[in-house]
N, C-alpha and C positions, 0 to 999 in steps of 0.2 A: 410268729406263726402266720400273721398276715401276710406277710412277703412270702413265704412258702408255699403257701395255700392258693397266691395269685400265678406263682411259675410254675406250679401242675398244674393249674388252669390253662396258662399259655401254653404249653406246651402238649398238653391236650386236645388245645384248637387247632393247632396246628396239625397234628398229627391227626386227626377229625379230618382234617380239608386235604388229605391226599385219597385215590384209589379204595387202594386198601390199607387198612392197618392192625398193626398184632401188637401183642406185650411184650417187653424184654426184661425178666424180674431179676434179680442177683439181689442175696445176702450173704456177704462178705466177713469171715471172724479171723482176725490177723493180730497173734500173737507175739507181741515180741519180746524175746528169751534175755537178750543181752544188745552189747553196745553193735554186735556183731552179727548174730543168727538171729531171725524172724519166720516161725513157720506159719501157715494159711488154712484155712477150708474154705470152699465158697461151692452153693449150690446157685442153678437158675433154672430158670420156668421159663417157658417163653410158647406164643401163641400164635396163628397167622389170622385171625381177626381182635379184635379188640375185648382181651379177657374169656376169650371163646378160640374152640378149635385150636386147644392145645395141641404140638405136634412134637415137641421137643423137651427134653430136662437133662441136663449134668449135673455131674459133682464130683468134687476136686478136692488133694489137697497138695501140699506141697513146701518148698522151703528155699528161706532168702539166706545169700551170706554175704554181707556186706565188704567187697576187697580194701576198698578204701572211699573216702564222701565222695556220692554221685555214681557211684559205679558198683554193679553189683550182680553177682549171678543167681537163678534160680533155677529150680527143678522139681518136677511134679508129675501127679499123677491122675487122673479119672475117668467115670466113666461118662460114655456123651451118647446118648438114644435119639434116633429122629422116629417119625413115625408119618404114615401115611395122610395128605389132608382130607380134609369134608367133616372129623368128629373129633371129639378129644381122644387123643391117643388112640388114633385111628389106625385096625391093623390090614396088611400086615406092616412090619417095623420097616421101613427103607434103609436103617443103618443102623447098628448096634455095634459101639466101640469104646476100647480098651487104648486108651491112650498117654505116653509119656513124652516129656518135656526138657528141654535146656534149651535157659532164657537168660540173656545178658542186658541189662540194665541201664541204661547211663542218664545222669539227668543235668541240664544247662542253665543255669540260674544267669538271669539277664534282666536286669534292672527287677523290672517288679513280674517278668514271666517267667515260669520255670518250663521249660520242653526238656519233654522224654521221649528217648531212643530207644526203641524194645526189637531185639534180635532172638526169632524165636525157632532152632528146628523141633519137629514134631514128628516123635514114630506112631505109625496110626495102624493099631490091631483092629481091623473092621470084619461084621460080616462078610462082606465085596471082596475081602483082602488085604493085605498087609500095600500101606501108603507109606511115604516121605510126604512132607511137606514144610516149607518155611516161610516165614512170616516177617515183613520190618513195619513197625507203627512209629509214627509218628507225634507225640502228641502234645501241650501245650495247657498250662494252666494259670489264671491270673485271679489274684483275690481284689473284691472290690471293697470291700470297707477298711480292711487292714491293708499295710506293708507286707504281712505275710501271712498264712497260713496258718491261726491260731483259732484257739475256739469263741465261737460268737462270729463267724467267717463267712461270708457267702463268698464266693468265686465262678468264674464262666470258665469251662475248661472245652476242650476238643482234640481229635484225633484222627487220623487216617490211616489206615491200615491195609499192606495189598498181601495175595498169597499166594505162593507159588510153589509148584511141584516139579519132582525131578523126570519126569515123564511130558510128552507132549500133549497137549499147547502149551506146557508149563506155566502161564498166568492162569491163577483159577479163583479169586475173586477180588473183589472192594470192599471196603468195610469204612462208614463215615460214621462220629460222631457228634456231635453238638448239645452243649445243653448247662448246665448249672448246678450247685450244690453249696451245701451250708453244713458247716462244722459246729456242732451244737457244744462239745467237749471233744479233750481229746480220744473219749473213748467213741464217742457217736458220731457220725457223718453220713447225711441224706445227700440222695444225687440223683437228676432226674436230666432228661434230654431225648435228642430224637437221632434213631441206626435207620442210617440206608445203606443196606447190603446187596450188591451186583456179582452174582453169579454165572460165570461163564460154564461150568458143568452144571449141566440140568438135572444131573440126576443126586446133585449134591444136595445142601439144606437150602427150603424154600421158605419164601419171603423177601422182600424189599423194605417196606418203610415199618417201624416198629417204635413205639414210645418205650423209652429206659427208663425205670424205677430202680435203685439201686441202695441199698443198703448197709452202710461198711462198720465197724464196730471193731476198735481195737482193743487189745488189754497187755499195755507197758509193764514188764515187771523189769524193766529195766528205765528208771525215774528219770536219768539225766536224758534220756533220748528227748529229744526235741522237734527231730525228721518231722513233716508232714504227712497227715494218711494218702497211702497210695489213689492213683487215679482209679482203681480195681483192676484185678488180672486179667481178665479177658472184654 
């Protein structure tokens, strides 16, 4: 708990010594059914000052089908609200939307790093209008105490992620992550880090630098699974 309670500190400081800074919250419940299907819910909170002037919340659910190890599709569903800044849930709402998903999976196990390939298009029912959009992340995880990915685990993971639309300019944002987490069992896993998000539509969701609290909690009814918990969905 020492070591835990020192990397929200650090990463508290850090995100302290930018500009500005918001919350990025996610609790994550990922069920998994058999050696094959895994379905999800995950809601988030998120903020553009620090636990203040919330502007944002979704929530999701959705489901994995594993085609064969490392490869895998998914599809889902939720709702995603932005809101105006200066107060929490400040009105009126800048975006209120209804949105579905197909997401293809793949992951590359390399000595002791595992990188994920996530191919995501997205129909987007909004206030504004019905959108296209897709997405490729890239992302990267390595455990430090163990060989792999077991409970009692700390790990430094990270990601990048761009987005694009089938309308011009077609690029419409960045998404970075960076940061750390600890597998307490296989049901619990804490994960904390810092999103710097660059938005080329302005009239899209605001913010840049944001500290990630994350919270994932699985429950195996299926024993021999041994997989790692995911890096979280979004």
């Amino acid at each position: 708990m020492k070591k835990i309670s020192f990397l929200l500190f650090l990463f508290t400081s850090i995100s302290y010594s930018q500009n500005e800074i918001g919350s990025w919250n996610i609790v994550n419940f990922n069920i998994k059914l058999n050696s094959k299907w895994n379905t999800f819910f995950e809601a988030q909170l998120r903020s553009l000052s620090f636990y203040d002037q919330f502007h944002y919340y979704e929530y999701k659910g959705g489901a994995t089908y594993l085609i064969k190890k490392n490869f895998s599709v998914t599809t889902g569903i939720g709702s995603y609200n932005t809101y105006s800044e200066g107060g929490n849930f400040e009105l009126p709402a800048k975006n209120l939307e209804t949105r579905t998903w197909l997401q293809i999976n793949m992951k590359n196990p390399l000595e002791f790093v595992t990188f994920e390939h996530r191919y995501r298009a997205e129909q987007r029912f909004t206030s504004n209008g019905y959108r296209n959009r897709f997405r490729y992340r890239l992302g990267a995880l390595v455990p430090i105490n163990n060989k792999t990915i077991m409970p009692k685990t700390f790990y430094l993971t990270a990601w990048n992620e761009i987005f694009f639309t089938d309308n011009e300019p077609f690029f419409e944002r960045n998404r970075f992550f960076m940061g750390c987490g600890y597998e307490f069992s296989k049901e619990l896993t804490v994960q904390t880090g810092y999103i710097y998000q660059f938005d080329y539509r302005i009239n899209d969701e605001t913010g840049k630098n944001f500290l990630n609290l994350a919270i994932l909690y699985t429950l195996d009814l299926n024993k021999k699974n041994k997989d790692f918990t995911p890096i979280t969905t979004d």
